[in-house]
C-alpha positions in Angstrom: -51.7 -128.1 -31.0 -49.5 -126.0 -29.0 -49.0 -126.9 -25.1 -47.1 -125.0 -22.2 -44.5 -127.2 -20.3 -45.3 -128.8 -17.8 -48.8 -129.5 -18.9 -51.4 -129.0 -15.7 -54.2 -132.1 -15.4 -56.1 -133.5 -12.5 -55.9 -137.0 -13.9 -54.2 -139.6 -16.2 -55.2 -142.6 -18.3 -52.8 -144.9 -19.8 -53.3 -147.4 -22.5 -52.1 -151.1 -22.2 -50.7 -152.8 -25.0 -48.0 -151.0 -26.2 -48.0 -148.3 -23.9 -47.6 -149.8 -19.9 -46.4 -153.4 -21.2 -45.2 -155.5 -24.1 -48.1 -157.9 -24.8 -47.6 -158.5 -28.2 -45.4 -161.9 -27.0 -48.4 -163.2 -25.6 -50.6 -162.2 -28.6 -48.4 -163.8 -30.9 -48.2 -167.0 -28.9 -52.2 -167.3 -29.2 -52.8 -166.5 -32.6 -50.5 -169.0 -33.7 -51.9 -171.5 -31.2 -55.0 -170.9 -33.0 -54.0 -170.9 -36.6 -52.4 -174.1 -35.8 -55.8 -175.5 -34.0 -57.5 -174.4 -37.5 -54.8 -175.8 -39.7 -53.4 -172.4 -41.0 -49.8 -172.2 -41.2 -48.4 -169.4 -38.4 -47.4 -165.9 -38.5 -44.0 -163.7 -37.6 -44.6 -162.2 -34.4 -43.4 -158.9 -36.1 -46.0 -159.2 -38.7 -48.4 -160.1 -36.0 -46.8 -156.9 -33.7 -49.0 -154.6 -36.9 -52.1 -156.1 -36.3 -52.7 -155.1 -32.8 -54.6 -152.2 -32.0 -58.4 -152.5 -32.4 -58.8 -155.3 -29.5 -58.7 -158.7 -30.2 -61.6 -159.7 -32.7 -60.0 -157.5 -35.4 -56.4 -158.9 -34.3 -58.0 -162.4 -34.9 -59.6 -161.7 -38.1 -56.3 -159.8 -39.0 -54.2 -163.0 -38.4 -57.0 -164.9 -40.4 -56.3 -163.0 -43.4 -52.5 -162.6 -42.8 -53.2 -158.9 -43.2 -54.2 -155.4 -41.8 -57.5 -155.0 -44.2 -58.0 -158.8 -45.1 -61.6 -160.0 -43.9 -62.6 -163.8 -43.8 -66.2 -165.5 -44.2 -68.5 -164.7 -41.0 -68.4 -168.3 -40.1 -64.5 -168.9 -40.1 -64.0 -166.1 -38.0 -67.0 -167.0 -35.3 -65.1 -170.6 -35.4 -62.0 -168.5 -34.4 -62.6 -166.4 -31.8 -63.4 -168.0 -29.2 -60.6 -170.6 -29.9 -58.0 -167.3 -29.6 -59.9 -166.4 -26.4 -59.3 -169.7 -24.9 -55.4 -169.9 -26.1 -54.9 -166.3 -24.9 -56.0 -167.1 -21.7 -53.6 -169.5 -21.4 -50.9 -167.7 -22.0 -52.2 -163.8 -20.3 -48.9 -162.2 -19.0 -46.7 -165.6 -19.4 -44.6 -163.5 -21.6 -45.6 -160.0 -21.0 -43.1 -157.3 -19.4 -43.9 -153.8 -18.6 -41.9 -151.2 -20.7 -38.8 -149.7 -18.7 -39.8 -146.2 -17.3 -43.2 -147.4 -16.8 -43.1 -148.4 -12.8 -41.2 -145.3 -12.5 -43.6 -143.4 -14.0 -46.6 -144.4 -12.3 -44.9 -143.9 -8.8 -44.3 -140.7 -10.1 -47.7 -140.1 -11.1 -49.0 -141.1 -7.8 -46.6 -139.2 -6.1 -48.1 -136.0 -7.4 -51.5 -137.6 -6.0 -53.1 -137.9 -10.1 -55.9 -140.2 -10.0 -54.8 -142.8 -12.7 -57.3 -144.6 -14.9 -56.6 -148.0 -17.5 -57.6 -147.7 -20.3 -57.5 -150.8 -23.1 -59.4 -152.1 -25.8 -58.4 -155.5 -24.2 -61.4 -157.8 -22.8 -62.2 -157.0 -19.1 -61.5 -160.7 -18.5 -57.8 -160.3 -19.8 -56.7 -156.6 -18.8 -57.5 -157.7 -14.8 -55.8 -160.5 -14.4 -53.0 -159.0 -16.9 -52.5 -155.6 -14.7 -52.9 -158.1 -11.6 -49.6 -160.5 -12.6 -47.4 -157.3 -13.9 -48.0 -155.9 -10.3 -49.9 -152.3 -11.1 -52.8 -153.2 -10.9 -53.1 -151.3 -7.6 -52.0 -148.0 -9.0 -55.5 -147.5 -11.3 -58.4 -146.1 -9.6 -60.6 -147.1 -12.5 -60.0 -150.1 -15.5 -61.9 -149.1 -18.4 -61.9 -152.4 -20.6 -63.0 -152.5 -24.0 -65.9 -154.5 -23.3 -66.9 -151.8 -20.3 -69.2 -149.8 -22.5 -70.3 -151.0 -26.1 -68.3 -149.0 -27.9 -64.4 -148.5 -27.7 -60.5 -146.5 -28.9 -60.7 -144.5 -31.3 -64.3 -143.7 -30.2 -64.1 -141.1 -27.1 -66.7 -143.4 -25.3 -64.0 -144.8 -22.7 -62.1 -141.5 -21.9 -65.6 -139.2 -21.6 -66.2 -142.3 -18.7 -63.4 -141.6 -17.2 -63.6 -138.3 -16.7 -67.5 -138.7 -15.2 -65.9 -141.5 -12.8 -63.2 -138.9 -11.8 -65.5 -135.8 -11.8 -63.2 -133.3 -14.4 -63.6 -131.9 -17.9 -61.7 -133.9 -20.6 -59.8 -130.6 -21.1 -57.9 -131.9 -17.5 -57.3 -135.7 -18.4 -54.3 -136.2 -19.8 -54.6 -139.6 -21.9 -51.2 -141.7 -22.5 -51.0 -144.1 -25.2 -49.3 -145.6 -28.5 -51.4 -145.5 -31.4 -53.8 -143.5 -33.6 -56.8 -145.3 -31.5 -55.8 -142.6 -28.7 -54.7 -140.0 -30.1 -58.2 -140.5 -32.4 -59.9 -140.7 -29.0 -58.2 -138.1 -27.0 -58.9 -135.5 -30.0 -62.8 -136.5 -29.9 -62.8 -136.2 -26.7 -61.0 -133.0 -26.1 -58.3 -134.5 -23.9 -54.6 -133.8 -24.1 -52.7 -136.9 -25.6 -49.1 -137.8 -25.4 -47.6 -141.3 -27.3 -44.7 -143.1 -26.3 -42.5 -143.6 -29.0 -42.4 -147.5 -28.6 -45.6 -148.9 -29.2 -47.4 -150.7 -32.1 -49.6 -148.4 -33.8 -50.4 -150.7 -36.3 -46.9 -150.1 -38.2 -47.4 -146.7 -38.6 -45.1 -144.0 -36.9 -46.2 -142.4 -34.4 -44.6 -138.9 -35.8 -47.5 -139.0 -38.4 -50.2 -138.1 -34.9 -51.9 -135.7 -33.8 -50.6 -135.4 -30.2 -49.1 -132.9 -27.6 -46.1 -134.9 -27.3 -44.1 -137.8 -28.1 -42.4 -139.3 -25.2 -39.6 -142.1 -24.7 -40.9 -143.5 -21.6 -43.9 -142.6 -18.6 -41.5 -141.7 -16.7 -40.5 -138.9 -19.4 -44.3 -137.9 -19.5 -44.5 -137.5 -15.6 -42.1 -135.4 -15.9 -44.2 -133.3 -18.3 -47.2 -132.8 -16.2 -48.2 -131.0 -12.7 -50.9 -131.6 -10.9 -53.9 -128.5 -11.7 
């Protein structure tokens, strides 16, 4: 699709993982806490980095497997999860750093008085606390977890909430992420999408999307943007 620069919105929403912060330390850390509390032998973080993307029951039945289309007996996996759940919570944000540009950006997003909006296919119990420790949690107006609604990334669910909560057409939110879940659910919705060139994406690259723009940082996407 072809976009005039700078891009006018009245609002932004921003993905998590792999877009405002590094979590995939973190993630790593608890799926092999788990494998090893199920007797599995562990994974490389890096292969581990792929399977992140459709929240955290498909990352745990993705690290069951030791791949991105491997699927595991019903009863394995309900064993599992909640093990994950309780390692991650351990270790939420022990590792975790936001991406450089990112504080920049959102300053300069607020500075241009956007309303901002999260939203994450994490667990409303982990993106909260998570946004709390990293210190930007105070720059969202709304969280949109993937537990919020029942359905989440790549369906447009999330983002069509987001734009009831801030009152505009999707044609004025601009939605920021990293993978094909947004850009998926940015399309369906009829939002504009940019991707940072840095996330996960599953392994894929990110060149192969259908977005406006690829960017190097959030600061770089401010900079692409004016307020409607």
């Amino acid at each position: 699709m072809s976009r005039t620069f700078p891009l006018s919105v009245k609002a932004v929403t921003i993905d998590l993982d792999g877009t405002l912060a590094d979590t995939i330390p973190d993630l790593a850390a608890a799926a092999n806490m788990m494998l090893s509390e199920l007797g599995r032998p562990g994974l490389d973080v890096e292969r581990i980095r792929t399977f992140v993307g459709k929240g955290i029951p498909r990352l745990v039945e993705r690290a069951l497997a030791g791949g991105l289309d491997g699927a595991v007996p019903r009863e394995v996996f309900e064993r599992a999860l909640p093990i994950y759940e309780r390692c991650y919570a351990e270790v939420n944000g022990r590792h975790t750093v936001v991406y450089p540009g990112v504080r920049e950006g959102l300053q300069r997003l607020r500075a241009m008085q956007l309303p901002l909006a999260c939203v994450t296919n994490k667990s409303g119990r982990f993106t909260g606390p998570l946004l709390a420790h990293l210190g930007i949690a105070s720059s969202f107006e709304l969280v949109i977890a993937g537990d919020t609604l029942p359905r989440k990334k790549p369906d447009p669910a999330q983002l069509l909430h987001a734009c009831r909560g801030f009152g505009i057409e999707p044609r004025a939110m601009l939605m920021i992420g990293d993978s094909v879940n947004d850009a998926e659910a940015a399309r369906a919705a009829g939002c504009p999408v940019f991707c940072v060139s840095y996330g996960y994406n599953e392994g894929r690259d990110v060149r192969e999307l259908d977005v406006d723009a690829i960017v190097a940082s959030l600061e770089e996407a401010a900079r692409l943007i004016q307020k409607a």
